[in-house]
N, C-alpha and C positions, 0 to 999 in steps of 0.2 A: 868320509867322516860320518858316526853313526851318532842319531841325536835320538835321544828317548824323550816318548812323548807321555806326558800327566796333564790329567785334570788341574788346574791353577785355579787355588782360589787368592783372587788379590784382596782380599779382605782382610787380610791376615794379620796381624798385628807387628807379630816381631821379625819373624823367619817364613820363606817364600816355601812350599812344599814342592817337592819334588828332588831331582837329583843332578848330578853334574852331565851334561850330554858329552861330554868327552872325556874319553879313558885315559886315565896314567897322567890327569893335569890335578895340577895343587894348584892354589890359588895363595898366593902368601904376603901381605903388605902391597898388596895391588899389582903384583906384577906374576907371572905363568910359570912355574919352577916343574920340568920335568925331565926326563933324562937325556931326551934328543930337545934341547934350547932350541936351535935353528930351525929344528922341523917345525916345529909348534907355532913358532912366530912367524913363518911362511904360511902356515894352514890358515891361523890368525889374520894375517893379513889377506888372502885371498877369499877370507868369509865376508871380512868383512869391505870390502871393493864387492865382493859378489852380492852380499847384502843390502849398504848403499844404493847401487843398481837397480835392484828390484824394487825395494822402497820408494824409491824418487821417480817410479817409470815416469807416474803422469803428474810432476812436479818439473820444475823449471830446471834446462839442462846445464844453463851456467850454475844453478846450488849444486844440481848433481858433479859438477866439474871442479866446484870450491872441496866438496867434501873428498873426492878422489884423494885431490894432493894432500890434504891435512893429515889421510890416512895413510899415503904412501913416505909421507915427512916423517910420523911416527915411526913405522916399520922400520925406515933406516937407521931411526934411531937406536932403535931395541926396545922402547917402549912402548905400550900401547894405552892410548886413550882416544875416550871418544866422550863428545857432549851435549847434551841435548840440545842446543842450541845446533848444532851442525846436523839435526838426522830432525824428519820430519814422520812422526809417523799416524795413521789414520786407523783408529781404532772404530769398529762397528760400535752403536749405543745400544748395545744388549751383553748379554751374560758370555764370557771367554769361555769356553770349555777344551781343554784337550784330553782327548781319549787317553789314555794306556796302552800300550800295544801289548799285542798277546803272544808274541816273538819276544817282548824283553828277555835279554840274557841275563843269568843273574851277576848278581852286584858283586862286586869288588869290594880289594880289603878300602883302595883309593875311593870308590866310590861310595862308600858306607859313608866313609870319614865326608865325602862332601857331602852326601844325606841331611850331618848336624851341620854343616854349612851351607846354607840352600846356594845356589848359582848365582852369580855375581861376587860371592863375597867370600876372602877371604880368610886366614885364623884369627886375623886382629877385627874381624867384623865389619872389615872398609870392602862395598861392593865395586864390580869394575864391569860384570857384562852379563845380561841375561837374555835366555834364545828362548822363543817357542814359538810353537806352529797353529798359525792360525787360517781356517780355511784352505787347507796345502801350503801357502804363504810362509816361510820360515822369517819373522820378527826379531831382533835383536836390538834389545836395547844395551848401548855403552853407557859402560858410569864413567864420573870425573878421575883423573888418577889424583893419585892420594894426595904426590906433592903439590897440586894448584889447589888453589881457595876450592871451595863447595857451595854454589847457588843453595839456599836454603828456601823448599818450598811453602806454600802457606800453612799454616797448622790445620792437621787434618786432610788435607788432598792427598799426599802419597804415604805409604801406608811406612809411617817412621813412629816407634814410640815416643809419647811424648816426654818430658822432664820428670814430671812427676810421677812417673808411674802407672799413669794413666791412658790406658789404650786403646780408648772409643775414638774409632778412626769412622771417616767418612769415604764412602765411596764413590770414586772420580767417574764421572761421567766420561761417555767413550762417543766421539764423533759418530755422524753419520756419513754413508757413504754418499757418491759423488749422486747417485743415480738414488738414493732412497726415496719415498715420497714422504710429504711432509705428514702427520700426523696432527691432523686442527683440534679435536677433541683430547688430544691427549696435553698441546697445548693451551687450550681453552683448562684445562684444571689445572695446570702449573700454574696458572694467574688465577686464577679461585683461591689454590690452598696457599698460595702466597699472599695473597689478601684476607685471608680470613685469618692467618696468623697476625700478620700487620695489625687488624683490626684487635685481636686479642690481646697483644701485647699494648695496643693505647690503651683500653678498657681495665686490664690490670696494672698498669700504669697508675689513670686516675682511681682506681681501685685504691691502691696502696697509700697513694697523697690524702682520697677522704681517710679514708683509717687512722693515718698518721697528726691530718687536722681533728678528726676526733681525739686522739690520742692526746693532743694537746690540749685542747677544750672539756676533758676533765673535770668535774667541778673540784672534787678532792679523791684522798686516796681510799676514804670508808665508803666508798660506792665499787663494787664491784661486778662486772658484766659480765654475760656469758653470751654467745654466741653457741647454737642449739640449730643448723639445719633449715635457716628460715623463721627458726624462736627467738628472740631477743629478752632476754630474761633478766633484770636488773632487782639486786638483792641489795635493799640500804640498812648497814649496822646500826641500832641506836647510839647515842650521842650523849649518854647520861641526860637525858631528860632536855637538850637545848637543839635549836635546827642546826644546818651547816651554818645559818647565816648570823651564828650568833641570839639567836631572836627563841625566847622559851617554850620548850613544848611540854603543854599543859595535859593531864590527864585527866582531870574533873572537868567541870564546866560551871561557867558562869551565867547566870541569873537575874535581869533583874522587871522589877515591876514596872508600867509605865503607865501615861495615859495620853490620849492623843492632843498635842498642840502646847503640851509642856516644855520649856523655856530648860531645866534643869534637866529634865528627861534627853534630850534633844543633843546637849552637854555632853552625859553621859556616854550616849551611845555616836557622840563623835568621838571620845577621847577611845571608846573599845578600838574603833575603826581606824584611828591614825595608831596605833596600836599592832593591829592587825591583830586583834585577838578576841576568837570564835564565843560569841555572848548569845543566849535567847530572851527576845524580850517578850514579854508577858505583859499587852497593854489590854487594861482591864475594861476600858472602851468596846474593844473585838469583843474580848473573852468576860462579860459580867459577872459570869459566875464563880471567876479565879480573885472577885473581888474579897468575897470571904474568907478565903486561904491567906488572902493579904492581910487579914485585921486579924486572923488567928497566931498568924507566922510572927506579927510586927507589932498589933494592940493598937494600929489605926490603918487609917486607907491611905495616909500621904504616900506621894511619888516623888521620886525615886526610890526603892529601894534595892541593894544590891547585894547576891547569896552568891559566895565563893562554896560551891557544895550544899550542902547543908545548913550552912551556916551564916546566919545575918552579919555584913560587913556596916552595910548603913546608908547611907545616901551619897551625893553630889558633895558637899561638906568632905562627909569621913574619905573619900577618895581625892580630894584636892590634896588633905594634907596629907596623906601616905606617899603621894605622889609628890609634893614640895619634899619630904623629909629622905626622901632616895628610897624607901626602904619598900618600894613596890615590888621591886623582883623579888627580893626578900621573901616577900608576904603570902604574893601569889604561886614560890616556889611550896612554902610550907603549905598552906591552904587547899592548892591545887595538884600536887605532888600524886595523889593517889584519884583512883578512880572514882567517879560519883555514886556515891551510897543511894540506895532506895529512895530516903527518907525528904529527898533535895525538892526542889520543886519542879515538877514536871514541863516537858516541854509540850506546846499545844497540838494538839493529834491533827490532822488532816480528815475534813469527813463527820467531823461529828459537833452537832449542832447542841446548843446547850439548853435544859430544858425549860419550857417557860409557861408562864399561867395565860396560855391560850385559851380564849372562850370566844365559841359562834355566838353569831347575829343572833340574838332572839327571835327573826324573822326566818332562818334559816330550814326551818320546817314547813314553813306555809311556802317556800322557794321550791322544795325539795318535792313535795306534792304539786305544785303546780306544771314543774318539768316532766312530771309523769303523765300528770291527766291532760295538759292543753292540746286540743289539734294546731302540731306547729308544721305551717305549711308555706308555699311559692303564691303570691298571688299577683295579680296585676292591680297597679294603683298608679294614675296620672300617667299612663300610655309609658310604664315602668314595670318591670318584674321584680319584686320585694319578695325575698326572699326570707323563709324562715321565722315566718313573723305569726302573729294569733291575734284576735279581735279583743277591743276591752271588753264588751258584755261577757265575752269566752271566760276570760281570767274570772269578773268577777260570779257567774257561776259556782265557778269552781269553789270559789272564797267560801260563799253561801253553805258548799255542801258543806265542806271540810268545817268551817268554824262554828255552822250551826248558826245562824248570824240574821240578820237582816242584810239589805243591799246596799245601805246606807253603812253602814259599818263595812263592809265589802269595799264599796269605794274608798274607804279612808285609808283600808287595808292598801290597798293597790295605790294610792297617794305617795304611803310610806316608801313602800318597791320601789320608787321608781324615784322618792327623792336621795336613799340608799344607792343608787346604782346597779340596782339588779336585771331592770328592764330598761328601753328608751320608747319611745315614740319614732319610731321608722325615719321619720323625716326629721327629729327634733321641733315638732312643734309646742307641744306642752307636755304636761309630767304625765298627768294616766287623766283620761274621760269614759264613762260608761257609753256604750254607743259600739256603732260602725267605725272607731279607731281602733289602729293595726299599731301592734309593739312587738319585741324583740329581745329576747335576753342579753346581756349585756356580753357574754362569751359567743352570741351568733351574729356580732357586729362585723362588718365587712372591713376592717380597719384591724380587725384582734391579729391575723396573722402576721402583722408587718410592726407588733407591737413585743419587741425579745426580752421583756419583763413578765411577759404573761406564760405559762407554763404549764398548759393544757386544760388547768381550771379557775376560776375567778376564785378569790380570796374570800371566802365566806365566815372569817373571825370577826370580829367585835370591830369595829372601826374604832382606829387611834386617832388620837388631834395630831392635826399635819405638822405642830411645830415637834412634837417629840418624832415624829418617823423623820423630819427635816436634822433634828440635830445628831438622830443615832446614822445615820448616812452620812454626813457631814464627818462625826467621828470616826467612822470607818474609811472612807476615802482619804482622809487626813493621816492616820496612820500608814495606807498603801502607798502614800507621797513619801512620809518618814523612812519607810524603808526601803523604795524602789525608784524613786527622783534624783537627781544628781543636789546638791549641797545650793545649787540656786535654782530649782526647780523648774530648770527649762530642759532636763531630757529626760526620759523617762525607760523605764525598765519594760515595755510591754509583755512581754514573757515570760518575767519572772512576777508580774501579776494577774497572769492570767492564771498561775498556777499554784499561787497563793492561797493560804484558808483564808484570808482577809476578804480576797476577790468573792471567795465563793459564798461565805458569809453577806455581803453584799449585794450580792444578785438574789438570794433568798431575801433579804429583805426589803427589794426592791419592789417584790409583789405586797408587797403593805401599801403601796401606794395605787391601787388600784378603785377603791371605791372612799379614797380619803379625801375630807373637804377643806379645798381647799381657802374658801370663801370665808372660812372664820378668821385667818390669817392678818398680821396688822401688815402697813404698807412696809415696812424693814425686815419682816420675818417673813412675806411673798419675796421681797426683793433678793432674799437670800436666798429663798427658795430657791427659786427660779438659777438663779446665778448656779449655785452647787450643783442643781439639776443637769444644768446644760455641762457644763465640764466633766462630771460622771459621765452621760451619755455617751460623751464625746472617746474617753477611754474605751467604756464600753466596745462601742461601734468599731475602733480602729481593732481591739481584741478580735470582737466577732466578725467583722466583714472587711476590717483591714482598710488602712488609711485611700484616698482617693488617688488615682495618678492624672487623671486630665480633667476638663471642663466638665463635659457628661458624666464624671463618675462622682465630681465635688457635687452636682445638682443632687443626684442620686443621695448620696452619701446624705448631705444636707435636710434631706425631704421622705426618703423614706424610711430611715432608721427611726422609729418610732420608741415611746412609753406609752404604757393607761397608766394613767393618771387622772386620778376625781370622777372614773368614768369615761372619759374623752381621748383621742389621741395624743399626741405630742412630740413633733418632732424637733433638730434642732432649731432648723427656720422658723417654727411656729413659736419656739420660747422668744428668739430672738427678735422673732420682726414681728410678732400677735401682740406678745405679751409685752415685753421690755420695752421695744420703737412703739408701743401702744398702736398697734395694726398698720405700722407705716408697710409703704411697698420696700421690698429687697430691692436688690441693685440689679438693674438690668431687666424690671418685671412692671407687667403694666396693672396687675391686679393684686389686692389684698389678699391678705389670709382670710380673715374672720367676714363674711360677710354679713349682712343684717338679720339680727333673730339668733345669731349664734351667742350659745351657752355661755363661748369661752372667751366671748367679748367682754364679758363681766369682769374679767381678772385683769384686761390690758390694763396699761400703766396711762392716766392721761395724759402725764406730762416726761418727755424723755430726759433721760440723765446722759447725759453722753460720757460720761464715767465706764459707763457699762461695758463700751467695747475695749475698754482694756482688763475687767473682771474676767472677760468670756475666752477662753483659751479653745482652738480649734484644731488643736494637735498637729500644727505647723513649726519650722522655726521663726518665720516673724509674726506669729503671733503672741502675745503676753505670755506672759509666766503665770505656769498654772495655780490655782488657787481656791481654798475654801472658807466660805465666811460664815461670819454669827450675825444674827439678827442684829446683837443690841451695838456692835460698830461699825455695821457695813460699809457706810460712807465712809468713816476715816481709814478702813481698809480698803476700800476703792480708788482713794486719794493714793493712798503707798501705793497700792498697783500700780496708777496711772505716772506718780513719780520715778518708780524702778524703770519703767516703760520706757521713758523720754528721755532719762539719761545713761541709758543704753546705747541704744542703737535705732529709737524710733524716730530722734531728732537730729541734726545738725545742722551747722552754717557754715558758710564760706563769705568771708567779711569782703574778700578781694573780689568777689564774682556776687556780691549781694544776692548770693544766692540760699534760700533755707531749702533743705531736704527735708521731706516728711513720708510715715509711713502710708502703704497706699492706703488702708484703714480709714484716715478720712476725707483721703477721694473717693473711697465708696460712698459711705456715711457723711457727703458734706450737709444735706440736709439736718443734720442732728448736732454741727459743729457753726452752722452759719457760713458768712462769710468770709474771703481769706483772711481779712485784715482782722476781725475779729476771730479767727482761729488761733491768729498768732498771739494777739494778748491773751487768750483764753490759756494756751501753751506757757505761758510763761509764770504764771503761778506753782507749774510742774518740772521748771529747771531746776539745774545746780548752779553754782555762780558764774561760772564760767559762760555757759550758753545762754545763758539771760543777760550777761552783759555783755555779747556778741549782740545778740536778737535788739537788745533796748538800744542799741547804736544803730542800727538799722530803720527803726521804727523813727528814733527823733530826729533824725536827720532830713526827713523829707522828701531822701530817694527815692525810686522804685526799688522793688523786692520781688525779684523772681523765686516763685514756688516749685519746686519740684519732688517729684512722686517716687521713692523707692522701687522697684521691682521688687514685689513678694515672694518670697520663698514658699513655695508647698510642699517643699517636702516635709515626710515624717519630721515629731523633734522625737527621734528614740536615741 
């Protein structure tokens, strides 16, 4: 029996390549049709017993003995089949190859014709047996005969087209043999690329689910995305002038005047905000000199005023009832529809200071001369190194040349300097004496660097009276609350005022208060001082050095953030416990501020208000709500403070535990509250009905009344 041997590729989609190994055999409906029938099915039958045999050497002898008879059962029959399930065979796991021989004889008219019929199969296209030579080994695989069922393998393992048309077949993995060794690295990446697929497909997996929850989450359909390579490029259509949300989008802007601490003002610019709609306000307090634009625009200064563009709308009034009558959107549609004309009121620029009728010191010449010619030098005084300091005889020399003068007029000279704020006395003992006393410019004070209102020179204009530099600071800080405090002024905006013109306007004016006296002051116009001073400070500090987080930094915080002010330092401990406790000790300190002979003992208050510590905000959240007062009502604004305070969150009671809580505030400060029993009726002038007639059931019954002390909050209130 001559068998021709080919290259096989089993890759093949539809037809096996190669050719029939037996001459003069047709293959027809599964069964061997050739001219000598009985030869055939003899030759047939002894290939395949010889076949069998070799297959099964080193397989079990009883399989090899089942497949014998199955094959010799066939033979008798006339038929021949064989099925994979009876024939075991052990394919190397590498590439088949069969040569060609170089003896092929050529082909036949029969073998042509089984050419378009590759081996095993048929005219009807049903396969029954294919041979080839592997390794000298001659293989034979039986197909099923046509009349039994047909095992159907899994899609893709054996090389069958599929239904559709489609012929991406997969190629079958081939056994190794008995003796191969195993190959760990070639294993070791079968489970890599098998895991990193796994892993690919979860990841485009959840790939697909975001996409699809975006897809969902849409807001509408006039938004349209584009996906760009890592670009996310989102394009939104206009809406004929309204948002998605319904809610109108304005082209022009709106305007209007203000001024700080207006009741009407205040009105307005809540109804823009519950509104949600983009307004500039223009409060003539910051900005003085937009007050004339206002009396040109309107024919007076009242406030509110309100410009839809260009165009005066009116006050608090004329927007109640456009706003009762429906016809607001209306209004603002036509009004605001187009964009803002030149002509409108500008909004206020960042950066630029408005101009003012500034005039120096009259004495500012004879300061300015004396900086130049005095020997200012390091000297030792009282087993001390005084620094930067000059003699009075020095100064008044100087005076002599310069004014032409006698010495006498020299000293009076040098009186003024120093009752001005320009010089001190090293020690603070008196104002100026001619002599072996030692002074110091007011900028070469050892206290100046720790003072962040001061800004590299002293303020050498005309001195203002402290109650108008008290009320234009007052006015300024009062508006940075209107715009940057929550609606009950306990949290605040820090960074959207540090970044403010308001803020910066502010800080410029704050060195006004550098050589201003404050001594002329009546006891409600210091008292307010002092109060607005400390709460500015207090913003300040947390802007510039940022709120405290522990014990040592609250000290810090407290004591070295300083102002010049009148000349003197000023920090916040010193407003609070110098001036207002009238030089009581702070809490947890065994010594005073001010000690004897000091300047700024003349300002302490002699008798304490205990009001105060609910005025004084420390930029906590349990401390008061922050606040700025007028001289001519401070007390009854003190009152409101102290009333907001208590029925909050600074008081309560529990009637069943006769217990009152209070905040820790006046177990710091119980010296300025007295005793408990007189705290608590002190307190009760500051309830609402309810905790006062908790408390006065407490009180008349006789009981005891345990006290106890809140845990303070130090955090920021931002």
């Amino acid at each position: 029996m001559v068998r021709t041997t080919r290259k096989i590729n089993w890759k093949m989609q539809r037809n096996f390549p190669g050719e029939n190994a037996r001459k003069d055999e047709k293959i027809i409906n599964g069964n061997i049709k050739s001219q000598d029938e009985e030869e055939v099915k003899r030759i047939y039958a002894s290939d395949i017993i010889s076949n069998s045999v070799d297959s099964s050497e080193d397989s079990n002898s009883d399989d090899c003995g089942e497949q014998k008879k199955v094959v010799d059962l066939l033979a008798e029959n006339g038929d021949l089949i064989a099925a994979s399930e009876f024939s075991e065979i052990e394919l190397e796991k590498r590439e088949v190859s069969v040569e060609e021989s170089d003896d092929e004889p050529p082909m036949t008219e029969k073998q042509d014709q089984s050419q378009s019929n590759p081996p095993g199969y048929d005219d009807s296209g049903e396969n029954i047996a294919v041979s080839s030579k592997i390794n000298g080994d001659t293989v034979q695989i039986i197909r099923p005969h046509s009349h039994l069922p047909k095992p159907e393998a899994p899609r893709g393992v054996v090389n069958t087209p599929s239904d559709d048309g489609d012929s991406q077949l997969v190629q079958r993995s081939k056994s190794l043999q008995e003796k191969t060794s195993v190959d760990m690295p070639s294993i070791g990446k079968f489970f890599r690329e098998k895991s990193n697929s796994f892993s690919a497909a979860i990841a485009k997996r959840l790939s697909s689910l975001k996409e699809r929850e975006n897809e969902e989450t849409k807001p509408s359909s006039n938004v349209t995305e584009f996906n760009l390579s890592g670009l996310k490029v989102i394009v939104k259509l206009k809406n004929n002038g309204e948002h998605d949300n319904g809610e109108l989008q304005l082209k022009g802007r709106i305007s209007f005047f203000s001024r700080s601490n207006c009741r009407d003002c205040s009105a307005v610019r809540s109804f823009f905000r519950e509104r949600e709609l983009r307004f500039v306000e223009i409060n003539i307090d910051v900005y003085p000199m937009r007050e004339k634009e206002l009396i040109e625009r309107t024919g007076s200064s009242s406030v509110p005023q309100i410009f839809f563009n260009e165009k005066l709308f009116g006050g608090l009034v004329a927007l109640n009832s456009l706003r009762n009558s429906g016809m607001l959107e209306q209004r603002l549609k036509e009004m605001l529809g187009r964009k803002c004309p030149d002509d409108a009121p500008e909004a206020p620029v960042y950066g630029f200071d408005d101009p003012e009728d500034e005039r120096t010191d009259e004495m500012v010449d004879i300061v300015r001369v004396l900086r130049q010619r005095l020997p200012i030098q390091d000297r030792l005084m009282k087993m001390k190194i005084v620094k930067n300091c000059f003699a009075g005889s020095e100064m008044v020399e100087v005076i002599i040349q310069h004014l032409d003068c006698g010495r006498k007029k020299a000293i009076e000279v040098g009186k003024q300097l120093a009752r001005k704020h320009f010089i001190h006395h090293v020690f603070g003992e008196n104002e100026f004496e001619d002599g072996n006393k030692f002074y110091r410019f007011l900028e070469h004070e050892p206290f100046i660097p720790k003072c962040f209102n001061f800004r590299g020179s002293i303020n050498d204009s005309e001195l203002k009276p402290a109650e108008m530099v008290s009320q234009r600071l007052t006015k300024i800080m009062s508006a940075i609350l209107e715009s940057y405090a929550s609606e009950d002024r306990r949290h605040l905006d820090y960074m959207g005022i540090s970044n403010s013109e308001e803020f910066r306007r502010y800080v410029n004016l704050a060195q006004d208060l550098h050589r201003v006296n404050i001594l002329t002051l009546s006891a409600d116009e210091k008292l307010a001082f002092f109060l607005n001073l400390y709460n500015a400070m207090v913003i300040h500090a947390v802007i510039r050095i940022g709120h405290p987080g522990g014990v040592a930094d609250r000290r810090s915080f407290y004591s070295d953030f300083q102002y010049l002010v009148g000349g003197h330092p000023y920090s916040l401990s010193t407003i609070k416990n110098g001036i207002l406790r009238g030089n009581r000790r702070p809490p947890y300190s065994l010594v005073k501020h001010f000690g004897a002979g000091e300047k700024r003992l003349e300002l302490a208050f002699p008798k304490v208000n205990p009001l105060i510590h609910f005025g004084l905000c420390n930029g906590t959240r349990s401390s008061p709500t922050v606040r700025f007062y007028t001289a001519q009502g401070v007390e009854a604004e003190l009152r409101r403070s102290a009333r907001e305070f208590f029925q909050s969150d600074g008081m309560d009671v529990d009637l069943a535990k006769r217990t009152v809580y209070l905040t820790g505030v006046i177990k710091w400060f119980s010296v300025d509250f007295g005793q408990e029993k007189e705290i608590l009726k002190w307190i009760m002038n500051y309830l609402d009905a309810t905790k006062a007639g908790l408390l006065t059931h407490l009180l008349s019954d006789g009981g005891p009344i345990n006290i106890v002390y809140k845990n303070y909050d130090w955090s920021v209130n931002s």
